[in-house]
C-alpha positions in Angstrom: 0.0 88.2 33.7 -3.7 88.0 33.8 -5.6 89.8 36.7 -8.1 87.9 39.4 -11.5 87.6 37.7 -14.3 86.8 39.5 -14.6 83.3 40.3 -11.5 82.6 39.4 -9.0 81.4 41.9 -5.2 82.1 42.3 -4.6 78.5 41.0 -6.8 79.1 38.1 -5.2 81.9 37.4 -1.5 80.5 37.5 -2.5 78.0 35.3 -4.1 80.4 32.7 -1.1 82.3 32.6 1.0 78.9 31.8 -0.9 78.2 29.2 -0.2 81.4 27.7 3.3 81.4 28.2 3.2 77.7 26.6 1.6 78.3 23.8 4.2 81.4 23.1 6.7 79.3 23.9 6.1 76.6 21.6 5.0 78.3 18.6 8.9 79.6 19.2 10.5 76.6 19.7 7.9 75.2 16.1 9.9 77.7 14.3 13.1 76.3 14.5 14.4 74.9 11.2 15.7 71.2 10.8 19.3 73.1 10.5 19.1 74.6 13.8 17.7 71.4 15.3 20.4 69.4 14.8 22.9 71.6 15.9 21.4 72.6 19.3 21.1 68.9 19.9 25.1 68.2 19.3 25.8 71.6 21.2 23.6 70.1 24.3 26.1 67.1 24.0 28.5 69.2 24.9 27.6 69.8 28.5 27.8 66.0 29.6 31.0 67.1 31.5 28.8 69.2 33.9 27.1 65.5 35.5 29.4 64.0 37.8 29.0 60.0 36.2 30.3 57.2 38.2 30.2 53.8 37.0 25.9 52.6 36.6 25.0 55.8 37.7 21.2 56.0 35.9 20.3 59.0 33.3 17.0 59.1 32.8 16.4 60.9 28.9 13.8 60.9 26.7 12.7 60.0 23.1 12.0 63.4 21.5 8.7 64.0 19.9 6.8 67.1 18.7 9.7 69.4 18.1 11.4 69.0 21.2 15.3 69.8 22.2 16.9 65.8 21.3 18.7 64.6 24.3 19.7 61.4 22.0 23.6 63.0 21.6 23.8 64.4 25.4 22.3 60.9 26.0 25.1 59.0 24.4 27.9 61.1 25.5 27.0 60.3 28.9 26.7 56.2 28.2 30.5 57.1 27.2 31.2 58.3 30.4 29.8 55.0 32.0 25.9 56.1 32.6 23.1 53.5 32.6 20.7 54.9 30.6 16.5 54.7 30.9 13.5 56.2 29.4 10.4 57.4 31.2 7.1 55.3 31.1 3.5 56.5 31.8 1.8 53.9 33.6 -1.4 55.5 35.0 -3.0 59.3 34.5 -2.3 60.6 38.1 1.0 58.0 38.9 4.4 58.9 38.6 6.8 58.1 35.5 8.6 54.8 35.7 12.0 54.3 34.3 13.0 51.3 32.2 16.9 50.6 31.4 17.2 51.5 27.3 20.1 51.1 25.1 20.6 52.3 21.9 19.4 50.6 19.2 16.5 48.8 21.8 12.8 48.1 20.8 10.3 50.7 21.8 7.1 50.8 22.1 4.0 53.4 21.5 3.1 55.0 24.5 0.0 57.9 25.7 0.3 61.1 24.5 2.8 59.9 21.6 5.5 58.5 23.6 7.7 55.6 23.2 9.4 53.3 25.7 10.7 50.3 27.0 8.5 46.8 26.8 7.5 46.6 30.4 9.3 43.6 30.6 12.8 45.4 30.7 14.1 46.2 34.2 13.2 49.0 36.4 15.7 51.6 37.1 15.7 54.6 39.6 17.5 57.6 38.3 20.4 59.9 39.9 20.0 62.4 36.9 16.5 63.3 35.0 16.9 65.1 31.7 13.2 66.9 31.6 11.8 68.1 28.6 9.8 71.1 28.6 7.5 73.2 27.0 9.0 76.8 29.1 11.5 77.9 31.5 13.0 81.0 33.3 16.3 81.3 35.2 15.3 80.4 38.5 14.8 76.7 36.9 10.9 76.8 37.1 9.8 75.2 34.0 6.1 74.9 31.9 5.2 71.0 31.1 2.3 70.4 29.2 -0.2 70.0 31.6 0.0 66.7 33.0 1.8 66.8 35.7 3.8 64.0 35.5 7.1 65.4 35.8 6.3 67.3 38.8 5.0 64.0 40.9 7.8 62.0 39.2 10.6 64.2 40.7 8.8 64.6 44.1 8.5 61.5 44.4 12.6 60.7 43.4 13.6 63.1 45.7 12.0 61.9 48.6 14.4 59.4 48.5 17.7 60.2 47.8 19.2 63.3 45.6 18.3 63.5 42.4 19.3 66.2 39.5 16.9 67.3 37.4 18.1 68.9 34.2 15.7 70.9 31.5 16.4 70.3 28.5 15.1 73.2 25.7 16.0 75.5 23.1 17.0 78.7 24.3 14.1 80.5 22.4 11.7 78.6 25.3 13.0 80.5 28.1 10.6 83.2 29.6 11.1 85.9 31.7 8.8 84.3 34.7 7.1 81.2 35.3 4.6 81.6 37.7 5.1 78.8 39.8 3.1 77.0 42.0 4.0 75.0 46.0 3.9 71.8 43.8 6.0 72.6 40.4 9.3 70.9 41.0 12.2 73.1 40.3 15.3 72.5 38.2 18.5 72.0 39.1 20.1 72.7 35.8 18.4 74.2 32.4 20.3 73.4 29.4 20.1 74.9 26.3 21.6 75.0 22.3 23.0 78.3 23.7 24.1 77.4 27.4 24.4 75.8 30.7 22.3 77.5 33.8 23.8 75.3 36.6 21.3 76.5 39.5 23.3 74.3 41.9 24.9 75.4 44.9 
C-alpha cells in the first residue's frame, strides 16, 4: 500500500491504493477468454440455492457490460424459484440506484456510463437481494467499484430500511488479498465467484 505523502490525506490515500488494486484487478478479469466467460456465468447459476426465495421476493441483477461476471443465468435460475426480478437505474450523479421490475426478453434502454435499463415508465421495485458487480474484492466481503459510489449509497440507503443481501458477483481472478476500506464502503454479504460461494453471513 502506498505510504502518507505530504499533503495527502488518509482518504486520498485509500482511494489511490483502490485504484491500484482496480486497475490490477481488471486487467485480470480482461484476460479471461470468451470460453471461460461463459462457463463462470453458468457455474454462478449454480449458487441460486444459497438465497432463501419466497414468492415476489425482488432480485436486483444487472446487465453485464465491460467484461464483467454475467448474472443473466443466476438471474434466471432465481425467476425459477419464484424471484421478481429488476435492474438498477442511475438517476442523478450523487443519488442512489433505482430499481425497475425487468423480465427477460423486456426493452432496455441506454443509460450513463454504458448501462441499460428499464423505461422509467415500468414500476419501481425495492430489492430483498442485490447482486453487485465489482471491479475487486477480498474475503471479508469489502469490494472495489469503479469510482462512483453508487453502490455504496444504494445499499446504505436499502438497509436503512429493512434487511437486505448484498451479493458480489466476480470472477475469482478479481479477488485481492485487502481492500482497504473506508467507514462508508458498504460490505458484502456474500461474494460469488466462477470458483465459489463466500457466504459471510452469520
Amino acid at each position: 500500500m502506498s505510504d502518507i505523502e505530504p499533503g495527502m490525506t488518509e482518504s486520498m490515500v485509500i482511494d489511490q491504493n483502490k485504484s491500484m488494486l482496480r486497475t490490477a484487478a481488471l486487467a485480470r478479469r480482461d484476460a479471461l477468454n470468451d470460453l471461460a466467460r461463459d462457463a463462470a456465468a453458468q457455474r454462478l447459476a449454480a449458487f441460486a440455492d444459497i438465497f432463501n426465495v419466497t414468492p415476489n421476493i425482488v432480485v436486483a441483477g444487472y446487465m453485464p457490460m465491460r467484461n464483467e461476471a454475467d448474472p443473466l443465468p443466476l438471474m434466471r435460475a432465481l425467476a425459477g424459484r419464484g424471484a421478481r426480478l429488476a435492474l438498477p437505474v442511475v438517476i442523478a450523479r450523487d443519488a442512489p440506484l433505482v430499481f425497475r421490475a425487468w423480465r427477460e426478453g423486456d426493452a432496455l434502454i441506454a443509460g450513463p456510463f454504458g448501462t441499460r435499463h428499464p423505461a422509467d415508465t415500468t414500476p419501481q421495485f425495492v430489492p430483498d437481494i442485490v447482486l453487485v458487480p465489482l471491479a475487486a474484492f477480498d474475503r471479508r466481503g469489502h469490494r472495489i467499484g469503479y469510482g462512483g459510489g453508487y453502490y455504496d449509497r444504494t445499499l446504505a440507503v436499502l438497509r436503512a430500511q429493512k434487511p437486505v443481501v448484498a451479493a458480489g458477483v466476480a470472477f475469482a481472478v478479481q479477488e485481492v488479498e485487502t481492500v482497504p476500506a473506508s467507514h462508508h464502503d458498504a460490505v458484502l454479504d456474500v461474494v460469488l465467484t466462477d470458483l465459489e460461494c463466500i457466504d459471510l453471513r452469520s
